[in-house]
C-alpha positions as CSV (number, residue, x, y, z in Angstrom):
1,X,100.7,12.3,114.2
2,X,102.3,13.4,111.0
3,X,100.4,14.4,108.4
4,X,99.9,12.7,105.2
5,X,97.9,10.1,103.6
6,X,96.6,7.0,106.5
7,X,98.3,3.6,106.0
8,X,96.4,0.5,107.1
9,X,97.4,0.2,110.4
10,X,96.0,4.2,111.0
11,X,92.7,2.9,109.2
12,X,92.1,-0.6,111.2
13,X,92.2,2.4,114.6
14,X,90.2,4.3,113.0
15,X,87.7,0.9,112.6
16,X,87.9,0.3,116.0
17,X,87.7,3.9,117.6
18,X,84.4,3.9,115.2
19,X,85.2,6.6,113.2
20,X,84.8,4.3,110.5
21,X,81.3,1.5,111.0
22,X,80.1,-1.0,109.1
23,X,77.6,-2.9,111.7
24,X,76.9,-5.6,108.9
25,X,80.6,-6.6,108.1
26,X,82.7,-9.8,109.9
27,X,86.0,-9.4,111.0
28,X,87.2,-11.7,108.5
29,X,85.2,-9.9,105.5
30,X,86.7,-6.4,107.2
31,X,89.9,-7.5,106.9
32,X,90.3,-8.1,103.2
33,X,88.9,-4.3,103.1
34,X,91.9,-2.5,104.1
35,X,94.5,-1.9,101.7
36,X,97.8,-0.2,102.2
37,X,96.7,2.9,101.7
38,X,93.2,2.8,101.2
39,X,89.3,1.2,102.4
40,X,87.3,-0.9,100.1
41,X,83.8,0.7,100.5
42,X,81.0,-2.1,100.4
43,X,77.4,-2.3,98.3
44,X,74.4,-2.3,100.9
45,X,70.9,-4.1,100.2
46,X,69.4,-1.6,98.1
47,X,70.0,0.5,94.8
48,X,67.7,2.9,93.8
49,X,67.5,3.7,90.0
50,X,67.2,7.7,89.4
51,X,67.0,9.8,86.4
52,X,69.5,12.3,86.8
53,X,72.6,12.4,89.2
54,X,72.8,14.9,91.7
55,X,74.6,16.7,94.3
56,X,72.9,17.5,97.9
57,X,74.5,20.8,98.7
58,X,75.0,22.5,101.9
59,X,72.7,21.2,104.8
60,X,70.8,18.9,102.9
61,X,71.0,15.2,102.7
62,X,71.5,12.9,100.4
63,X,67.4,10.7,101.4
64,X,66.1,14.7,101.2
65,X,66.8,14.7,96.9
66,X,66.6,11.5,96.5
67,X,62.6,11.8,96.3
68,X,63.5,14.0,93.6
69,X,65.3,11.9,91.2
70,X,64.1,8.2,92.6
71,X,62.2,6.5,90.0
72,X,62.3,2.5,91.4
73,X,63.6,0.7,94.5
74,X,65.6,-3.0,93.9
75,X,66.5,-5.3,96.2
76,X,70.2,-6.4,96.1
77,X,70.1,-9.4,98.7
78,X,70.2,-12.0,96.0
79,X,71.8,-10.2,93.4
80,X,70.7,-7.5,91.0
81,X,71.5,-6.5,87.1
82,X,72.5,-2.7,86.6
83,X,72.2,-2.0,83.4
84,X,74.4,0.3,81.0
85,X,72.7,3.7,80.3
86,X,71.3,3.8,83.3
87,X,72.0,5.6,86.7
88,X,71.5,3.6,90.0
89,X,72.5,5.0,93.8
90,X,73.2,2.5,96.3
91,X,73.6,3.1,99.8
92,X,77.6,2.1,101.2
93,X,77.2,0.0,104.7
94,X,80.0,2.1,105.2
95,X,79.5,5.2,108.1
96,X,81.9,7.7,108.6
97,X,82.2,9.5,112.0
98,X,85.7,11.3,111.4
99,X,88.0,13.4,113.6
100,X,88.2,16.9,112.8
101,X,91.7,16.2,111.5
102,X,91.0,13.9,109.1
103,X,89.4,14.2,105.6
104,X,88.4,11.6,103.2
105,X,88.7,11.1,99.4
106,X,87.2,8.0,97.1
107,X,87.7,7.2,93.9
108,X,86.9,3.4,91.5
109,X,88.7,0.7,92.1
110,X,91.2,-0.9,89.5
111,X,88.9,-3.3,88.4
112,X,85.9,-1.1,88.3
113,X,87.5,1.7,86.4
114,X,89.1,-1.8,83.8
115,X,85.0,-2.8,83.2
116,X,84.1,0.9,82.3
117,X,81.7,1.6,85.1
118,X,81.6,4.9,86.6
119,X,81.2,5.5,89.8
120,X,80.9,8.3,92.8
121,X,80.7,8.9,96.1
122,X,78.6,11.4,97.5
123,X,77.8,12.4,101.6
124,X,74.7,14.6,103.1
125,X,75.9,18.1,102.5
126,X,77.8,17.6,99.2
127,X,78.8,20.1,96.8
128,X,81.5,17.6,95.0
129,X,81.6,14.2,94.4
130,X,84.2,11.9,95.6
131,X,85.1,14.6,98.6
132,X,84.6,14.5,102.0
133,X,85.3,17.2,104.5
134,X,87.0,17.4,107.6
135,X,85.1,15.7,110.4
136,X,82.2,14.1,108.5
137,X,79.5,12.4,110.1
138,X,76.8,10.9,108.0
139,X,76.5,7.9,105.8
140,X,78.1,7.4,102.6
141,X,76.0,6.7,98.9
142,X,78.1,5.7,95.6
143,X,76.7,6.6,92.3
144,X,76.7,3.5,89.6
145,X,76.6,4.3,85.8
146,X,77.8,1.0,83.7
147,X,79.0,2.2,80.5
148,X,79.8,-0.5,78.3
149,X,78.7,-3.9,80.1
150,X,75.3,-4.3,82.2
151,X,76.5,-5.5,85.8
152,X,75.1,-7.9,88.5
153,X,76.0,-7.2,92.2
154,X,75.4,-8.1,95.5
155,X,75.5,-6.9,99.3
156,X,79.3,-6.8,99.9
157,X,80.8,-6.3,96.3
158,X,83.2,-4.2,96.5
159,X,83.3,-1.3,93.8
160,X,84.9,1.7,95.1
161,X,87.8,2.8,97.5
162,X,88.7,5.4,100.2
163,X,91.6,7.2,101.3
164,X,92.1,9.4,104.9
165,X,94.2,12.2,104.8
166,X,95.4,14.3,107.6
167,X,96.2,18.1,106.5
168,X,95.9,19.6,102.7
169,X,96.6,17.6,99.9
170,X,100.7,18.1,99.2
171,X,101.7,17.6,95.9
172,X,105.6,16.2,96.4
173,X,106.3,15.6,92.8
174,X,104.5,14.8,89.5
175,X,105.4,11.4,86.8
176,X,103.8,12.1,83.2
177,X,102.4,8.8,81.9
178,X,102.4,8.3,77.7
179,X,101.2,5.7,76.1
180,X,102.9,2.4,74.8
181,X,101.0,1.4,71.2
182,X,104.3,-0.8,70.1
183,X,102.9,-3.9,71.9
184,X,104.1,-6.4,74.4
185,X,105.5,-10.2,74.1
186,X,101.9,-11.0,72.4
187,X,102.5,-7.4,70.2
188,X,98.6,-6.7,71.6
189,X,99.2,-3.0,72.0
190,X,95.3,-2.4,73.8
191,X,91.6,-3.5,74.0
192,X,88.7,-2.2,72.8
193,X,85.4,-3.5,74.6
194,X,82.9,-5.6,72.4
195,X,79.4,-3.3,72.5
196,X,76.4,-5.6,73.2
197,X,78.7,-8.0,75.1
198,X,77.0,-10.3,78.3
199,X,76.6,-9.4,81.4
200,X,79.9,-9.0,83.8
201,X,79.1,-11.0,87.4
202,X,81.6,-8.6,89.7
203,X,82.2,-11.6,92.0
204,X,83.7,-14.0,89.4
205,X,86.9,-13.3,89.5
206,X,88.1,-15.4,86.1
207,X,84.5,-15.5,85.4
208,X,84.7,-14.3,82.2
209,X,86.2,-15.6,78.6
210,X,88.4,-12.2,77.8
211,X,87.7,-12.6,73.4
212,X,83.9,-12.7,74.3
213,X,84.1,-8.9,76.1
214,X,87.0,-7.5,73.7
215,X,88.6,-7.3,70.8
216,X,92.6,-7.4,70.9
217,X,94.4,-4.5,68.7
218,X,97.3,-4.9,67.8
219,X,101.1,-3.3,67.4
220,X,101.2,-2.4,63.7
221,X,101.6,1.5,63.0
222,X,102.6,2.4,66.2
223,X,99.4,4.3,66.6
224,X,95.8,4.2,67.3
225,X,92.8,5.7,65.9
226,X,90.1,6.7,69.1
227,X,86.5,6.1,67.9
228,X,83.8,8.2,69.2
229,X,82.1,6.6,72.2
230,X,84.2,3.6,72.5
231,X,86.3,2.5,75.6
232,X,89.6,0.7,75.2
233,X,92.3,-0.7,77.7
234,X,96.0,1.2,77.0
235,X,99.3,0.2,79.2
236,X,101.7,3.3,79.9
237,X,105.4,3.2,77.9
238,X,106.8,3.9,81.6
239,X,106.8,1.8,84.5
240,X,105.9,2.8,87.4
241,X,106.9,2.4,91.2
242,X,105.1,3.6,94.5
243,X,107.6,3.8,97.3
244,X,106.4,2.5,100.7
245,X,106.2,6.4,102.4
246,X,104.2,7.7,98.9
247,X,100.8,7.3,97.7
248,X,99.4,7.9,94.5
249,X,96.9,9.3,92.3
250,X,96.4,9.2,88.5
251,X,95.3,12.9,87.3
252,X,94.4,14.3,83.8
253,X,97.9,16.0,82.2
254,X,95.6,18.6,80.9
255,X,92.0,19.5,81.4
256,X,92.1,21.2,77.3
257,X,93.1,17.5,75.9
258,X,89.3,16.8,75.6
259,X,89.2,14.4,72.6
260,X,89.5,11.1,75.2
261,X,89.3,10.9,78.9
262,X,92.1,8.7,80.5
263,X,92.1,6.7,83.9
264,X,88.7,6.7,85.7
265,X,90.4,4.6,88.5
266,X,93.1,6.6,90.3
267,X,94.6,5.2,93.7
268,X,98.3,3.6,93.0
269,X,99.3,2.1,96.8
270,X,102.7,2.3,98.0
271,X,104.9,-0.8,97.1
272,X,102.9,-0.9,93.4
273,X,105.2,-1.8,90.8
274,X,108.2,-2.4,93.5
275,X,111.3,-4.9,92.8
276,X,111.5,-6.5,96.5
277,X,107.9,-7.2,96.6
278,X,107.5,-8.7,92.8
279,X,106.5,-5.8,91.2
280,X,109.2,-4.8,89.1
281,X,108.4,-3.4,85.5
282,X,104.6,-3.3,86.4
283,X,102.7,-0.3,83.7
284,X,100.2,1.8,84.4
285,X,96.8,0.7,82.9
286,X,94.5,3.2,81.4
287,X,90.9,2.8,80.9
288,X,90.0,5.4,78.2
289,X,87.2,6.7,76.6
290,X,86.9,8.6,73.1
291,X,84.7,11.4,73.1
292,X,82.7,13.7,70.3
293,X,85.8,13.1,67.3
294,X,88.4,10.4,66.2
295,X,91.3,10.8,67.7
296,X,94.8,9.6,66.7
297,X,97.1,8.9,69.6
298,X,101.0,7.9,68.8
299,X,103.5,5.9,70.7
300,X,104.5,7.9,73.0
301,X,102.0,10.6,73.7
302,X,101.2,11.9,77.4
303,X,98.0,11.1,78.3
304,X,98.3,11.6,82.4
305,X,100.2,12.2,85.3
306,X,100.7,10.7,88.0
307,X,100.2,12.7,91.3
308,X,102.3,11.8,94.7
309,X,101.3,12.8,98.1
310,X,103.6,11.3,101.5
311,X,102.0,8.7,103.6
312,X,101.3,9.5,107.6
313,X,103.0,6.5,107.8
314,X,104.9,3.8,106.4
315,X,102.2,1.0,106.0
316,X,102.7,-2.4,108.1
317,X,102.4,-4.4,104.4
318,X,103.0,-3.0,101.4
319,X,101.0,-3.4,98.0
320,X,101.2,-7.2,96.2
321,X,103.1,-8.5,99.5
322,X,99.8,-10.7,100.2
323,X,99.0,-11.3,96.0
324,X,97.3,-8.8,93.6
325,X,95.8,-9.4,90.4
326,X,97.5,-6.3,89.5
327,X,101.5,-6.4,90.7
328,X,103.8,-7.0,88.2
329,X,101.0,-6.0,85.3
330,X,101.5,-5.1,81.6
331,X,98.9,-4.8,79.6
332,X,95.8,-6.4,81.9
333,X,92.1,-6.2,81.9
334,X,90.4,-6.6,84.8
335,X,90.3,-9.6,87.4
336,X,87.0,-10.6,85.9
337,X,88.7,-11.7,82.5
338,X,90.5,-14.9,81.8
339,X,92.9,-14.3,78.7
């Protein structure tokens, strides 16, 4: 087996060698959870609000500290508000039961990253979030910190992902990502989230009137004052493309550029943004966050890179081949918005 990044078809073996378990999911629901590249990781039936995050550490669990931070149990099994400027921890119905060969890495999902909700995975014997090692047995947690708008979930939703990777992480080359602030057909250049806004259901997909959550900015000066504390939704200048042997991952350009953070959400699938599967001329979007000072950003200024590793395998579909809110994307706020 080469090694690489696992396509689909490696993690639908990996589902039925149970490696991976999820003892509450259909076949159906299960399914819908495997991307090209990737495993949508599912909510389970309780969250428990805590005070502070956290990090187990060598030969300790994730229950063990939790008594430490826990301050309140609730019940998710007919749906549950998290509220911004809080920190919750839910337990994933996920299990993991890997291979010695075989690592595992998570990171938001598109949408979760677009709505400004932070997230993290953590396993028993963490000492980094969002990591797991070689041949992990355990269950899997996901820290939940809404940022902007309060949330309500349910068993099931669906607010981070997971990629398998054989061997250490190769780097086979690098695309920097700037920013496009001279607009599209509509000359909207970004978003910038509405604070006090209503609550975002994450299973209505359209759900949500866009104008209500954000407030359009538009192409004037070809640049763009951050404010302190506020979140926005940027498109990249470049298109980008995933060829169906890559993955990749969206990474900081430099850790010293600390007046904003850019891209929470970080997988890009192979086939995203690719001509033969309707993807052609598809952007980058950037959630981004400004931090302690205004900050002017220009047309044009690199904000990211983007970060590409070879697949194990070519997958057996490709990214927007069965329909994605995201293919062929500009400027787009999350599936939850209708424009």
């Amino acid at each position: 087996m080469n090694e690489g990044i696992s396509p689909k078809q490696v993690i639908k073996k990996l589902i039925e060698s149970g490696h991976i378990t999820c003892p509450n999911a259909d076949l159906g629901r299960r399914s819908t959870q495997l991307q090209p590249a990737s495993l949508d990781l599912s909510l389970g039936y309780k969250a428990y609000r805590i005070r502070a995050s956290f990090l187990p550490g060598k030969n300790r669990t994730v229950k063990q500290c939790l008594s430490d931070v826990k301050m309140h149990e609730i019940d998710l099994s007919s749906g549950a508000v998290l509220e911004t400027g809080c920190v919750y921890l839910v337990p994933l119905q996920e299990a993991l039961n890997l291979p010695d060969y075989l690592s595992a890495r998570a990171n938001p999902k598109s949408s979760t990253g677009r709505l400004d909700v932070f997230t993290r995975v953590i396993c028993d014997g963490a000492n980094s979030f969002d990591v797991i090692p070689n041949g992990y047995q355990g269950p899997l947690y996901v820290e939940i910190a809404p940022r902007t708008f309060s949330i309500l979930v349910k068993p099931g939703d669906r607010l981070v992902q997971m990629r398998f990777r054989k061997g250490i992480a190769k780097t086979i080359r690098t695309q920097t990502v700037s920013i496009d602030l001279q607009g599209f057909d509509s000359n909207i250049v970004g978003w910038r989230a509405r604070r006090h806004a209503g609550l975002v259901d994450i299973s209505a997909v359209d759900g949500h009137i866009a104008r209500d959550y954000w407030e359009p900015l538009f192409a004037e000066t070809s640049q763009l004052v951050l404010d302190p504390d506020e979140f926005y939704i940027l498109a990249s200048k470049e298109s980008v493309s995933i060829p169906r042997n890559e993955a990749a991952e969206m990474a900081p350009i430099a850790t010293e550029i600390g007046e904003f953070r850019a891209h929470y959400a970080g997988f890009f699938d192979p086939g995203f943004g690719m001509a033969d599967v309707g993807g052609e001329g598809s952007r980058a979007v950037l959630e981004v966050r400004g931090r302690d000072v205004p900050f002017l950003l220009r047309h044009g200024q690199p904000v990211a890179k983007l970060v590409f590793e070879p697949m194990m395998d070519i997958p057996d579909f490709l990214y927007g081949q069965n329909g994605s809110h995201y293919q062929a994307q500009d400027l787009r706020l999350s599936k939850h918005f209708k424009v």
